[in-house]
N, C-alpha and C positions, 0 to 999 in steps of 0.2 A: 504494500500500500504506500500512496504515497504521504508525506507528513509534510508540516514544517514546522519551525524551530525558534518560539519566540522568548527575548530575558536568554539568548544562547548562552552565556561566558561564553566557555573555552569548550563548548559542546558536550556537555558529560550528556544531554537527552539523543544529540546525533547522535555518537557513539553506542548508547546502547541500542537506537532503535535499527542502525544501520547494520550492526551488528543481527539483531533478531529479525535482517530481510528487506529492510524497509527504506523508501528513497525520498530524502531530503529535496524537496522541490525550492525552499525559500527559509532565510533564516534571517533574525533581527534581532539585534546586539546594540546599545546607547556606547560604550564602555568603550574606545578608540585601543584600548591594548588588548581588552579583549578579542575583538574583533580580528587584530592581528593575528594572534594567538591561532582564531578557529581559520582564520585564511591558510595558516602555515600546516593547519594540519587536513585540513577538507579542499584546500582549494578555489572554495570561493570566500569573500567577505560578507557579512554581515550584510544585512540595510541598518544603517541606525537608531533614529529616533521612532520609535514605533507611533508617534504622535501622528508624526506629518506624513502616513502610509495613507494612501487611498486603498481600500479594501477591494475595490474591486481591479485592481492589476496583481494581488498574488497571484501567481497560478493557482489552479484547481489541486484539493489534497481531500485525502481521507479522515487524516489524523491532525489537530492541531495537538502540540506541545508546548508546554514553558512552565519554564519554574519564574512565576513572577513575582516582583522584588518583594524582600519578607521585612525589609527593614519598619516597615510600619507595623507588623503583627507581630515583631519576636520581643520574646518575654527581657532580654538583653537592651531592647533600644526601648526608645520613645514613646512607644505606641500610639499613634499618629490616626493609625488606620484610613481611614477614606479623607479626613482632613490632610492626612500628608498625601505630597503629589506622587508619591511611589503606592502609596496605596490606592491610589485612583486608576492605577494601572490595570486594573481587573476591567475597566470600563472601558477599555482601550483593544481588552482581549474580545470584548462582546460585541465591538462594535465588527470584527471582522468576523467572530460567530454567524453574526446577524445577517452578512452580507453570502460567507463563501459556505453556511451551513453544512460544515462537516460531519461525516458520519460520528466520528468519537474527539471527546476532546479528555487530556492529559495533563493536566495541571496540578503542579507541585508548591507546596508553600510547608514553612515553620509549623511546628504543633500550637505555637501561639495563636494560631488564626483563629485555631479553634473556640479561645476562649475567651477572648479578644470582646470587650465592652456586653461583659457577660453573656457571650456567641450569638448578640445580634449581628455582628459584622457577617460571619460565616453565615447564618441564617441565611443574611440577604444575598449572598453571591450565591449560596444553592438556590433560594426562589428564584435568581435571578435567570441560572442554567435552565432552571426548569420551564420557567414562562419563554424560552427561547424556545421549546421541544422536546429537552432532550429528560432522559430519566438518569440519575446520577447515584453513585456512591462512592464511599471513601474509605481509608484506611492511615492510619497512623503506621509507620513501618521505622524502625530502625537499623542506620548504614552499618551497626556493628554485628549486622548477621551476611556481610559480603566484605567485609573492608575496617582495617583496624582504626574506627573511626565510630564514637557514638553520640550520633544526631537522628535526632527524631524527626521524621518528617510526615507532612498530612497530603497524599495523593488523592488527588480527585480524577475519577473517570466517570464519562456521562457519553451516553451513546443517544444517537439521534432517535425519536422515540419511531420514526416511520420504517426505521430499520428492527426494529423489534417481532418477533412471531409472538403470534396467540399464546404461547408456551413461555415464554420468556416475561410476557406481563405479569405482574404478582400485584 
């Protein structure tokens, strides 16, 4: 299938999805060294500021990805949330939902999201998924069962609801 790549760094979502088959149509990176970075290792660069993307010139993908920026939800910073402009970010991913309606989307954030202005924030980015079409869930997963490293992280997958069988509705 194909995906793209958005909040890339240095690509750890290309890497593993390119790894498990799948092909990077378009990637978007703010972070001028990052960018480097995934040019030096994929070959193409980034587009930058995901603000000023017109949604309708991605190409066409199956899967959207991104890990988007946690600094407003993690229990470490500020907590900002939709007041900080990285946590606005989430608005940013929906608007190109809204346009290129991919069958699944793949988004990564901090366990903070979750709890984040007593999990109204999270509430509202799932209603938000959901009033899009799509039916979603999530899981809290920690890097220290692949990688000596232990961060806790909140994966969201949401699959387009018109792609669902009779059997799969609950």
């Amino acid at each position: 299938m194909k995906f793209i790549d958005l909040f890339a760094g240095v690509g750890g979502f290309r890497l593993a999805m390119e790894r498990a088959g799948h092909e990077c149509v378009w990637s978007c990176e703010i972070d001028k060294y990052c960018r480097q970075v995934y040019k030096k290792h994929f070959g193409d660069e980034p587009y930058g500021d995901i603000r000023t993307i017109n949604a309708s010139d991605i190409p066409d993908f199956d899967i959207l990805c991104g890990g988007v920026p946690c600094q407003s939800w993690s229990i470490a910073g500020k907590r900002g949330g939709f007041e900080d402009d990285r946590g606005t970010m989430w608005f940013e991913v929906f608007k190109i939902v809204k346009i290129k309606k991919p069958k699944y989307l793949l988004l990564e954030n901090v366990k903070g999201l979750l709890s984040h202005n007593e999990g109204k924030s999270f509430e509202r980015i799932c209603e938000d998924i959901c009033e899009m079409g799509y039916a979603i869930d999530f899981r809290v997963l920690n890097s220290k069962y692949v990688i000596p490293q232990n961060r806790e992280r909140v994966f969201i997958l949401a699959r387009r609801l018109d792609t669902l069988t009779e059997k799969e509705i609950v």
